[in-house]
C-alpha positions as CSV (number, residue, x, y, z in Angstrom):
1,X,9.9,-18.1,1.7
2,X,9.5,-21.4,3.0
3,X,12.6,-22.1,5.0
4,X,11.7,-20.6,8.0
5,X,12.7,-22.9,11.0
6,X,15.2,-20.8,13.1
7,X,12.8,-17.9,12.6
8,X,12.6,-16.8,16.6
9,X,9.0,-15.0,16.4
10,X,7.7,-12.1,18.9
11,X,5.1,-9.7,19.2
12,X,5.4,-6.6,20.2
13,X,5.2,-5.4,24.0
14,X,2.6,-3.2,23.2
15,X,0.1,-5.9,21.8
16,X,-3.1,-6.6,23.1
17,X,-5.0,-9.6,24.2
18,X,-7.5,-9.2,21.1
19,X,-5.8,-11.1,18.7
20,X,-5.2,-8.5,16.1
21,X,-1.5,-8.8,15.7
22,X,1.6,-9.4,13.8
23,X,4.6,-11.6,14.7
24,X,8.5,-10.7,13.6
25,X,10.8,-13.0,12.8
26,X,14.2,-10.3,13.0
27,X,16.7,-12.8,13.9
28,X,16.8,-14.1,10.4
29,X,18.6,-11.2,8.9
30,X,21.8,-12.8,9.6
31,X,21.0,-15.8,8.2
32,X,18.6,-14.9,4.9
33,X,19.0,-11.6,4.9
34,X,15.3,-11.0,5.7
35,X,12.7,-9.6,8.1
36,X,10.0,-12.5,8.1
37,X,6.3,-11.2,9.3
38,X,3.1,-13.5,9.7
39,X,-0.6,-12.9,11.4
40,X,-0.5,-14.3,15.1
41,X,-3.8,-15.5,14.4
42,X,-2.7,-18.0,11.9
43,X,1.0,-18.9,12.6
44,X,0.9,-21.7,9.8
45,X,-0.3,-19.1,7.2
46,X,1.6,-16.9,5.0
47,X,4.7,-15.2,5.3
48,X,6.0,-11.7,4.4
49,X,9.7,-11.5,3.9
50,X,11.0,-7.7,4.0
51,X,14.5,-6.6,3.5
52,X,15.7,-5.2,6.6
53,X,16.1,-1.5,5.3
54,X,12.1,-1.6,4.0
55,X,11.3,-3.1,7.5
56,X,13.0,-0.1,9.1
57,X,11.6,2.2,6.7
58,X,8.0,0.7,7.9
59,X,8.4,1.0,12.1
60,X,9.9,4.4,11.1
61,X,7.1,5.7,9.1
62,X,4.4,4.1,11.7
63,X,6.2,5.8,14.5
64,X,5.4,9.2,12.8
65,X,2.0,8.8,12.3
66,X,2.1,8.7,8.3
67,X,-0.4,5.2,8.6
68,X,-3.1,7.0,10.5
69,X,-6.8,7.3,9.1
């Protein structure tokens, strides 16, 4: 996905000041039909494009726990 210049990025409120987060990009849903994630550390890097039910289906399964060592 290369066509990502309205993406509107933000990390989460409950990031901390180690560097060892994730942005989302969810205000491009509307407009490509797509949940954009990249590393904060490298904003010019790669990008993961998720469809918004798989992005859902993510946060849902990490609020349960089901990603926990």
């Amino acid at each position: 996905m290369n066509d990502l210049v309205g993406a509107i990025w933000r990390t989460s409120s409950r990031s901390n000041d180690q560097g060892l987060c994730v942005e989302v990009a969810d205000n491009l849903v509307d407009i490509l039909g797509v949940v954009a994630v990249r590393d904060s550390k490298d904003p010019a890097g790669p990008t993961l494009a998720v469809s918004p039910p798989g992005w859902t289906a993510f946060v849902d399964a990490i609020r349960v726990g089901r990603f926990r060592p």
